[in-house]
BAKEZA-542673 format. One record per residue (C-alpha): residue number from 1; residue in one letter; x, y, z. Coordinates in nm, 2 decimals, always signed. Example, Ala and Ser with C-alpha at 12.3 -4.5 7.8 and 13.67 -1.06 7.14 Angstrom:
- rokol, vodren, east, north, up
- 1, A, +1.23, -0.45, +0.78
- 2, S, +1.37, -0.11, +0.71
***
This chain:
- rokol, vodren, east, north, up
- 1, X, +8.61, +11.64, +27.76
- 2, X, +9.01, +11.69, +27.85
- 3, X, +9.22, +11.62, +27.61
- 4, X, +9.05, +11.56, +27.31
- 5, X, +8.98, +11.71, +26.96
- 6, X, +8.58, +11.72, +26.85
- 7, X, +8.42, +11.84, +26.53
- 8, X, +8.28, +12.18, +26.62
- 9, X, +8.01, +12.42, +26.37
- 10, X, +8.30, +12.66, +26.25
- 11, X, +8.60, +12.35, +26.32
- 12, X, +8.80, +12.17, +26.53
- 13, X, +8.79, +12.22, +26.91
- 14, X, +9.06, +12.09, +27.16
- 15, X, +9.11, +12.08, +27.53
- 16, X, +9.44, +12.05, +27.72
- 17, X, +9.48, +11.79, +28.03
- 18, X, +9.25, +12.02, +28.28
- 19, X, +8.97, +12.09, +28.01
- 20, X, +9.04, +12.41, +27.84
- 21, X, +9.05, +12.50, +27.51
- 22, X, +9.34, +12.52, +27.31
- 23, X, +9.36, +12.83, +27.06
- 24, X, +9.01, +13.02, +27.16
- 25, X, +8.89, +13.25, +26.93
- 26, X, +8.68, +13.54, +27.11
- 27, X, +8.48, +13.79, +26.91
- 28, X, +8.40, +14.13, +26.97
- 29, X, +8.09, +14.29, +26.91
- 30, X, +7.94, +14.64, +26.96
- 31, X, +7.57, +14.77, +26.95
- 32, X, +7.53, +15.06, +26.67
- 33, X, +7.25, +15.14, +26.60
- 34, X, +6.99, +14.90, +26.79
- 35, X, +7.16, +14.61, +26.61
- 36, X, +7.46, +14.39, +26.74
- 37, X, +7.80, +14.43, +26.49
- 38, X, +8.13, +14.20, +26.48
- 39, X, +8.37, +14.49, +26.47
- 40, X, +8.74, +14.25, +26.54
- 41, X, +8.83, +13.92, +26.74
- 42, X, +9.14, +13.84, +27.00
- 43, X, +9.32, +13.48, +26.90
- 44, X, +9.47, +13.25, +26.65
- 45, X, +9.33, +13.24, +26.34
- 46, X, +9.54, +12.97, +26.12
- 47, X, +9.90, +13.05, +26.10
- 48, X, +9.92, +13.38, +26.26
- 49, X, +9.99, +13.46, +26.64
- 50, X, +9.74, +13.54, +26.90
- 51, X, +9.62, +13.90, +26.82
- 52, X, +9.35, +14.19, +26.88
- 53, X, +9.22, +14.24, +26.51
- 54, X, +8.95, +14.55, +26.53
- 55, X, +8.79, +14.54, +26.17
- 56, X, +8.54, +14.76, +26.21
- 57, X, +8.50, +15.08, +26.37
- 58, X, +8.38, +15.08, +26.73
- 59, X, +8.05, +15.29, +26.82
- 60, X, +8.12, +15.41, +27.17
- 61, X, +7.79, +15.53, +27.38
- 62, X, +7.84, +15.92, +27.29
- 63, X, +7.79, +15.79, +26.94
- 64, X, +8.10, +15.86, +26.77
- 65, X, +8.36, +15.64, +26.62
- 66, X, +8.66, +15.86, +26.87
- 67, X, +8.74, +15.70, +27.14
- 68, X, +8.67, +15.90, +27.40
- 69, X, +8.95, +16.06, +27.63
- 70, X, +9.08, +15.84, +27.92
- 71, X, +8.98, +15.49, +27.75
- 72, X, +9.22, +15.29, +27.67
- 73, X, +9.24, +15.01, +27.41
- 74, X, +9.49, +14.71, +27.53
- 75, X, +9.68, +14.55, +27.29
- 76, X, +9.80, +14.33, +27.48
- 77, X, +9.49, +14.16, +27.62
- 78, X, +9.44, +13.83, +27.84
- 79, X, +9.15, +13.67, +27.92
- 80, X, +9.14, +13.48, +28.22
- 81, X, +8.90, +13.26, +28.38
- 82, X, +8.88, +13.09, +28.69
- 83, X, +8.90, +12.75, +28.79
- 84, X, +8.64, +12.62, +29.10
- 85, X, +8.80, +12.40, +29.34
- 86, X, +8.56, +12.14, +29.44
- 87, X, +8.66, +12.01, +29.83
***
């Protein structure tokens, strides 16, 4: 799959030279409520820079909407993920 473009369910997905996609959209979900919801995503969504869009409140586990003291929310978030050498 490196370098190429396929037809994906919500588009198109492509991969750089060492197999990773290009543009990743990740989405962020919270449980409220015994059910899973999409409150915001981290990425590039058309013609906008990468971002972290929060559109829905976030239920934290003292269920309340405040973020609780000492958490912090990064706006400035990376995802990383490792590569496995094989030998």
């Amino acid at each position: 799959m490196k370098r190429q473009t396929i037809d994906g369910q919500t588009g198109h997905l492509q991969f750089n030279e060492e197999g990773d996609r290009l543009n990743p959209i990740y989405w962020i979900k919270n449980m409220q409520q015994h059910d899973i919801v999409e409150v915001g995503y981290h990425g590039k969504k058309g013609s906008e820079d990468k971002v972290l869009n929060l559109r829905n409140s976030i239920v934290w586990p003292n269920g309340t909407t405040d973020r609780p003291e000492g958490v912090k929310i990064s706006k400035h978030l990376q995802v990383r993920l490792g590569h496995s050498l094989t030998v």
